[in-house]
C-alpha positions in Angstrom: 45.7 110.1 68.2 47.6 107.7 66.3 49.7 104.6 67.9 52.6 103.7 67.7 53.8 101.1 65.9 54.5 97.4 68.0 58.1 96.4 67.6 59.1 93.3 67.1 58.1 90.9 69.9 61.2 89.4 71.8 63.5 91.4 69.7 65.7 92.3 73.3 66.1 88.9 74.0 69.7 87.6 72.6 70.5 84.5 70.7 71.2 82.5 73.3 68.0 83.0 75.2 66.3 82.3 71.9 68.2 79.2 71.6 67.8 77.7 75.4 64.4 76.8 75.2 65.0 74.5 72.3 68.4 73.1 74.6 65.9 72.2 77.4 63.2 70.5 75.1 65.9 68.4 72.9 68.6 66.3 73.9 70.3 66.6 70.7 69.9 70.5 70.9 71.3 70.3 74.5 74.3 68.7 73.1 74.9 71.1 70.2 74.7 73.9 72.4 76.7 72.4 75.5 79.3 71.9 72.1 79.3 75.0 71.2 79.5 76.5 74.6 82.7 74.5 75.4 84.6 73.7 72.1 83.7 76.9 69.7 84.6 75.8 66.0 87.5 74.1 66.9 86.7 71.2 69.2 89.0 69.9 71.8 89.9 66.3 72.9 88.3 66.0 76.5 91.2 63.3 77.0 94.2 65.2 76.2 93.7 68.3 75.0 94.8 68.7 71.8 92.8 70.7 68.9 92.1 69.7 65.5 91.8 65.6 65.7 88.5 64.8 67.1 85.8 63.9 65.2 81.9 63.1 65.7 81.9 59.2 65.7 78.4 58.6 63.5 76.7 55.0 62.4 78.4 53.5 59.1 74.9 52.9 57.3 72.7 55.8 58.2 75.7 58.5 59.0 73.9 60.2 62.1 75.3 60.7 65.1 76.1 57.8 68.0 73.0 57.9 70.4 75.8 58.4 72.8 76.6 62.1 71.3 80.3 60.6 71.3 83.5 61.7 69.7 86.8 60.1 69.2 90.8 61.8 69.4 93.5 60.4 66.5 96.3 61.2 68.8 94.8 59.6 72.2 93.0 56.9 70.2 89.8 57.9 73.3 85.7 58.4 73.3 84.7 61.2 75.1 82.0 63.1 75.1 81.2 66.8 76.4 80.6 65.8 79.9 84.5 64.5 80.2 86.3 66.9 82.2 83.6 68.7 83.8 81.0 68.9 86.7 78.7 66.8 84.7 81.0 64.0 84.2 79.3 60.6 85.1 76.3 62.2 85.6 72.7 59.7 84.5 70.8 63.3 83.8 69.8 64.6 80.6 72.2 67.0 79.3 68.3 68.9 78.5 67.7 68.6 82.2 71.3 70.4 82.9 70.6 72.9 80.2 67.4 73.6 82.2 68.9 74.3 85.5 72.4 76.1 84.5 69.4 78.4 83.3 67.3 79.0 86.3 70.4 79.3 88.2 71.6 82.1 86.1 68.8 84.0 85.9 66.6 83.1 88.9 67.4 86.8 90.7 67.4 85.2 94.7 68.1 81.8 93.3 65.8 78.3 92.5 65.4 75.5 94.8 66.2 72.3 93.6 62.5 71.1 94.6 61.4 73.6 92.2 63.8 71.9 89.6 62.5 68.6 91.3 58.7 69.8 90.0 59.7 71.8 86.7 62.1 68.6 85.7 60.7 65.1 87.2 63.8 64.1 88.7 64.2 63.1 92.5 65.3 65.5 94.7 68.2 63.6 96.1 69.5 64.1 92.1 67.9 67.8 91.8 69.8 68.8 95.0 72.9 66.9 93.4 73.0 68.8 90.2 72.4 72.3 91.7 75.4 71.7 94.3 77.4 70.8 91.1 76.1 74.5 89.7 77.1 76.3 92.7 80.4 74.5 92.8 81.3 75.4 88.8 80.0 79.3 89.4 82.5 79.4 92.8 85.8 80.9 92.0 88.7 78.5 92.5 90.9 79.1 95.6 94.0 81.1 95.0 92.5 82.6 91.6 90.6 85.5 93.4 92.3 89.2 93.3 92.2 91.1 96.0 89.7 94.3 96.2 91.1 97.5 95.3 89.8 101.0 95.7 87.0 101.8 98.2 86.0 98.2 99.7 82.8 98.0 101.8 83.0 94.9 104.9 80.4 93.5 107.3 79.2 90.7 108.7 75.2 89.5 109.5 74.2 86.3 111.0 72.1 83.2 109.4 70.3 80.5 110.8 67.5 79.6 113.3 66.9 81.2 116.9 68.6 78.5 119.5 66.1 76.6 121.2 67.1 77.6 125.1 64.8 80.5 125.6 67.5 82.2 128.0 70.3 82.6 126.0 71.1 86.9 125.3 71.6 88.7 122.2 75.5 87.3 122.2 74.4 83.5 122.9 72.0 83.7 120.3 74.2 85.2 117.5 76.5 82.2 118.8 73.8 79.7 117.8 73.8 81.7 114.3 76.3 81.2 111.6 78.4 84.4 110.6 78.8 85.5 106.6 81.3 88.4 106.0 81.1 90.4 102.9 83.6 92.2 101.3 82.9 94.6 98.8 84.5 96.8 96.0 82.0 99.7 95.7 81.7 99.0 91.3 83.5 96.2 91.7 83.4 92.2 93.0 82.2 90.9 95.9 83.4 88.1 98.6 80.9 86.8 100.8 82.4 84.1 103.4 81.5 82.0 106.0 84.0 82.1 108.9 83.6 82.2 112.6 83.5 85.5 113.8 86.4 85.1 115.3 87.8 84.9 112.0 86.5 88.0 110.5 89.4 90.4 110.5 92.0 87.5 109.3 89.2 87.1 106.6 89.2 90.6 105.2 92.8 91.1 105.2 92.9 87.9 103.0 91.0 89.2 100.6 91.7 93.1 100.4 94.2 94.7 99.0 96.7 96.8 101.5 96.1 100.1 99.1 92.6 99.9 99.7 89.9 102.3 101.9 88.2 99.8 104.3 85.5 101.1 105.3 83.1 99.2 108.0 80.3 99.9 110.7 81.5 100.4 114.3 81.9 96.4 115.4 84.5 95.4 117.7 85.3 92.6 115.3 87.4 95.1 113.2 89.2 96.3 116.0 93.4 97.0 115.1 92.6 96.2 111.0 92.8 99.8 109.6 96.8 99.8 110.0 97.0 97.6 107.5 94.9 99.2 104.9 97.0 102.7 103.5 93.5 103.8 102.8 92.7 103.9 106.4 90.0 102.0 108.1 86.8 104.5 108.3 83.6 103.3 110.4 80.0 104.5 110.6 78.1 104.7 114.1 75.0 102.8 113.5 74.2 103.0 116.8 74.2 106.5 116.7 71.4 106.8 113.4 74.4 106.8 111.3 74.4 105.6 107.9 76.6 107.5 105.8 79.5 110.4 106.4 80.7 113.0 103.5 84.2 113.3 104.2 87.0 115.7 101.4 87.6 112.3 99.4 85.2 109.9 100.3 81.7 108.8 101.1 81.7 106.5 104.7 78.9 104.0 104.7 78.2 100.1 104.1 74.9 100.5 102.0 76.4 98.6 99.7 77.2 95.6 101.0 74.2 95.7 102.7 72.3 95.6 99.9 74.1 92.4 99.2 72.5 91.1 102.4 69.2 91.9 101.7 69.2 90.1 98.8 71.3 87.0 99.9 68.8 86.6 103.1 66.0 87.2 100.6 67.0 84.0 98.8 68.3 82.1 101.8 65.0 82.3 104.0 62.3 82.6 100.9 63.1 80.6 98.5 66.0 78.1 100.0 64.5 78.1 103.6 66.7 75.7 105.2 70.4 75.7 104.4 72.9 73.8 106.6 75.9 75.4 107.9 77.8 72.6 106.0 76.7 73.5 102.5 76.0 77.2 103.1 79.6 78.1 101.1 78.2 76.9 97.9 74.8 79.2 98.5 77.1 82.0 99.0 79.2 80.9 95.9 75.9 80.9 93.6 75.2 84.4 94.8 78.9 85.9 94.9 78.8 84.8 91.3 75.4 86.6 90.5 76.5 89.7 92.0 79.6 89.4 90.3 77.8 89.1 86.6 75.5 91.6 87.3 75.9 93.5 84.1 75.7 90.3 81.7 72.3 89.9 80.5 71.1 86.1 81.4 71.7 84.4 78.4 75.7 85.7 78.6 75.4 84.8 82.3 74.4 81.0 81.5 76.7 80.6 78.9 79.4 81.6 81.3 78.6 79.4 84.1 78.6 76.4 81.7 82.0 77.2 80.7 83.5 77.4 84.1 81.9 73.9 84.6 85.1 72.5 82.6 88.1 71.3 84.7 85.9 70.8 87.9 84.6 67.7 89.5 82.0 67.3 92.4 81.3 63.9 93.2 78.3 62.9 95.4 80.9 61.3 98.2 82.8 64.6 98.8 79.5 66.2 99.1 78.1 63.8 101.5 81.2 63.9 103.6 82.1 67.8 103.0 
């Protein structure tokens, strides 16, 4: 019987996964690549935007490079380098070390805990948890910039957090004690995870679903009086009643989807984040919401991406403290 013949090892693998191991050993390879990532071929002033006059400022005897990685605009007369004018602005990390973690971040399927970036990078974990809250905050969508979901949009709501320590509370106390994540969900499409209070859920979905959609939800009391604002109508399934799905002459009725969102997000929350405070759990659902949303990209078109929404954001460790 003969074999058959071994392709080429790695051969799937793109060029920027080929490249990122290099970015996370180097600094200078980290800066080429954050370069390239941001700027293209035609670099762009940091300062004040303009194209075409910026040039690598490099020693006057040996003609490398400023051990700053710095580069200098003729119409602004300003140093920058490719840190201005993003989330990594002012930060002490190696760009290597950034390179690193956009990485894990993208790929990591449920997500990577900044002590395992703690362990994997030798930094503290007061500047590991730092650097992945700057992450989250470049992959979250900017208010206002989000379209509403279209077509057949799947909604529902779970509940995160520990059990309350009063032993007599009911089912309803207990869910009190809990903080509540809706989902929204076009069935192909995005997705819009959010944390709100539950009284807040209905306001929550009619913010972010388009009027011409089919919302379709389980049989809550939370979505009571949405579906006549939806010209889809609002269809439910009975859970309670063993039902998970419903054929009807133009749709299938059921919330698997979104669902399936949950199973992963509270895979990632409780096994490999563990403890997340209601305080920062928006830029948890951010990181996954993005994720979910790239689905399709393999991980090296993923990473490069998230890098390049880092530019024209800024997260500084005050307005995390203070939230």
């Amino acid at each position: 019987m003969k074999s058959r013949p071994q392709g080429k090892v790695a051969s799937n693998a793109s060029d920027v996964v080929l490249r990122l191991p290099e970015a996370c050993r180097d600094e200078r390879a980290a800066v080429e690549f954050m370069e390239e990532q941001r700027w293209g071929s035609e670099p762009s002033c940091a300062r004040c935007g303009v194209v075409g006059e910026c040039y690598q400022m490099r020693d006057r005897k040996t003609g490398e490079r400023s051990s700053r990685y710095l580069w200098r605009c003729r119409a602004c007369k300003k140093q920058y380098t490719v840190r201005v004018g993003t989330v990594l602005e002012d930060s002490p990390i190696p760009l290597r070390v950034w390179c690193h973690a956009f990485w894990r971040a993208s790929s990591s399927k449920k997500g990577v805990s900044a002590l395992q970036i703690k362990r994997e990078t030798g930094l503290s974990y007061k500047s590991a948890l730092f650097m992945m809250h700057r992450i989250r905050f470049a992959m979250a969508t900017p208010p206002g910039q989000a379209r509403p979901l279209t077509g057949t949009v799947e909604a529902d709501e779970t509940y995160f957090g520990g059990k309350p320590r009063r032993r007599n509370y009911g089912k309803t106390g207990e869910r009190r004690e809990k903080a509540c994540i809706v989902a929204m969900v076009e069935r192909g499409g995005e997705i819009r995870p959010k944390h709100v209070e539950p009284e807040g859920v209905n306001w929550t979905v009619y913010k972010n679903v388009s009027p011409e959609a089919r919302l379709v939800t389980d049989e809550s009391s939370l979505y009571i009086g949405i579906g006549k604002t939806y010209q889809g109508g609002h269809h439910t399934v009975k859970h309670k009643a063993y039902e998970y799905a419903r054929v009807t002459a133009d749709a299938v009725i059921h919330t698997n989807t979104v669902e399936g969102f949950f199973s992963l997000l509270k895979r990632g929350l409780h096994g490999t984040f563990h403890s997340v405070s209601r305080k920062h759990l928006h830029r948890y659902l951010s990181e996954f919401e993005y994720r979910y949303n790239t689905r399709s990209m393999e991980d090296g078109a993923r990473t490069v991406q998230a890098i390049k929404s880092a530019e024209g954001k800024r997260l500084k460790y005050r307005e995390q403290v203070e939230g």
